[in-house]
DRENDO-1510 file (C-alpha; in Angstrom, 1 decimal, always signed):
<recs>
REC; n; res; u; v; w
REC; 1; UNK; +0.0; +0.0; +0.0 .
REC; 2; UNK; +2.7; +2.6; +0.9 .
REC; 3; UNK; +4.2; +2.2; -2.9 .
REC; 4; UNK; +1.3; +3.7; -4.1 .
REC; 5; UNK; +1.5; +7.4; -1.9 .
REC; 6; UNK; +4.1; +9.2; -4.2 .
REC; 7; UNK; +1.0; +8.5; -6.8 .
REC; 8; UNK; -1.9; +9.6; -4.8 .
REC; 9; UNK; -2.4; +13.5; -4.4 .
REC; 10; UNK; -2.6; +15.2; -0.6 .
REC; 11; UNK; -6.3; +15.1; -0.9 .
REC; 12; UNK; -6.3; +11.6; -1.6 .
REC; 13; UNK; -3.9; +10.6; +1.0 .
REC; 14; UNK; -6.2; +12.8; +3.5 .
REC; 15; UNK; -9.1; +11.4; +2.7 .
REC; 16; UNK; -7.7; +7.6; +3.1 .
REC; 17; UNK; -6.4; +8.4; +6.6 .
REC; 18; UNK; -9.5; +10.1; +7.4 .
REC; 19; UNK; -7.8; +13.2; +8.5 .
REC; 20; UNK; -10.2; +15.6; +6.9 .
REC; 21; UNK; -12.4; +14.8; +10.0 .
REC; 22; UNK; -9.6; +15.5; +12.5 .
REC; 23; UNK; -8.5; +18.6; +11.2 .
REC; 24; UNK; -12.3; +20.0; +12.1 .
REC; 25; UNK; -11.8; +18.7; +15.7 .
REC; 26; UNK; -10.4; +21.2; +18.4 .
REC; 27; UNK; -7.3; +20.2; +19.0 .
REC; 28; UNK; -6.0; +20.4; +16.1 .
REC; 29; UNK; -7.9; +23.7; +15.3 .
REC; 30; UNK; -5.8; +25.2; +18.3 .
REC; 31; UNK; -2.3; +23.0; +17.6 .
REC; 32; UNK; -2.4; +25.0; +14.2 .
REC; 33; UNK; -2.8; +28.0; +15.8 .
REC; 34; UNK; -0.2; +27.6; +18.3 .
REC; 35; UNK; +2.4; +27.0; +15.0 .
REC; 36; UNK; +1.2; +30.2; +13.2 .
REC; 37; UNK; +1.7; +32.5; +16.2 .
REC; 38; UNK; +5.1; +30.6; +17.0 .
REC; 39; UNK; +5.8; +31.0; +13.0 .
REC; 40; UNK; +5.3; +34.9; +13.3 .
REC; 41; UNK; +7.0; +35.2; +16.7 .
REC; 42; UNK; +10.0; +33.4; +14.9 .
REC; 43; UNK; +10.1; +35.8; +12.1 .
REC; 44; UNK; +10.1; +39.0; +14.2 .
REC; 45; UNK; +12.9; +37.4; +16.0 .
REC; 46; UNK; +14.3; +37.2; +12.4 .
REC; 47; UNK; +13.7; +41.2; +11.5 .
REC; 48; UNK; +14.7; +42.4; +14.8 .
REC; 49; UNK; +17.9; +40.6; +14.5 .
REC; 50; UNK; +18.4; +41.9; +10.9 .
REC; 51; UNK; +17.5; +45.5; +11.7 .
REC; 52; UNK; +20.0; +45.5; +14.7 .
REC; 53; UNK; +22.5; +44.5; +12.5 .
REC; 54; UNK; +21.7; +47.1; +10.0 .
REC; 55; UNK; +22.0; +49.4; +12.7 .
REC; 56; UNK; +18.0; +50.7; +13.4 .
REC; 57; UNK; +17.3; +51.9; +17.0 .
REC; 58; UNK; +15.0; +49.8; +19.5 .
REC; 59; UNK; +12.2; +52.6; +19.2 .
REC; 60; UNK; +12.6; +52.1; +15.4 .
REC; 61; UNK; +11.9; +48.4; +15.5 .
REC; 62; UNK; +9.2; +48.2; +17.9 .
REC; 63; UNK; +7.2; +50.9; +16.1 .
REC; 64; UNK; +8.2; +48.7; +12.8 .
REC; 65; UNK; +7.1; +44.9; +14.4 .
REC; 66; UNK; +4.2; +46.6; +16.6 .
REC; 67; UNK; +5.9; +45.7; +19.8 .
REC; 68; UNK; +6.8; +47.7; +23.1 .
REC; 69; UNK; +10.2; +49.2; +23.3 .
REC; 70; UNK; +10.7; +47.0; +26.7 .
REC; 71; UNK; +10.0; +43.9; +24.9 .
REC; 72; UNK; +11.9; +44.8; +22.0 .
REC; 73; UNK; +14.9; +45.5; +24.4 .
REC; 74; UNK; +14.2; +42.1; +25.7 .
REC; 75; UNK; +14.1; +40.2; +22.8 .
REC; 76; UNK; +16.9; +41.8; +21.4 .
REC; 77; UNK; +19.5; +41.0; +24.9 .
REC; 78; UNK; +18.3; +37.5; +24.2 .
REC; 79; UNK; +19.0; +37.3; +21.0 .
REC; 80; UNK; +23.0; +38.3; +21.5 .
REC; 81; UNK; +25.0; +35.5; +21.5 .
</recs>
C-alpha cells in the first residue's frame, strides 16, 4: 500500500487516513494556531535581528514589528549571543 502514496495527491492521502475529519476537531484547530503564532514570533525574531544588525534603534523596531520598546529591548538581549 505505501508504494502507491508518491501517486496519490494530498487530498487523496487525507481522505484515506481520514484526516479531513480531525483537522475539524479542536485540538487540532488550536495546535495550528499555536504553529502560526510561534511562526510569526519566529520571524520577528528574524527582523529584529536583521535590523539590529543594519544598525535601526529599539524605538525604530518596535514601532516597525508593533511591539513595546521594553520587549523589544528584551528580545533583542536574548538574542546576543
Amino acid at each position: 500500500m505505501l508504494y502507491k502514496l508518491p501517486q496519490l495527491s494530498l487530498e487523496e492521502i487525507e481522505q484515506m487516513l481520514g484526516l479531513s475529519e480531525f483537522k475539524q476537531t479542536r485540538v487540532y484547530q488550536e495546535a495550528k494556531q499555536e504553529g502560526v503564532e510561534e511562526g510569526k514570533q519566529i520571524s520577528k525574531l528574524e527582523i529584529l535581528r536583521r535590523m539590529l544588525q543594519l544598525g535601526s534603534s529599539l524605538e525604530f523596531i518596535a514601532e516597525a514589528l508593533n511591539l513595546p520598546v521594553e520587549e523589544v529591548r528584551k528580545l533583542a538581549e536574548e538574542s546576543q549571543p
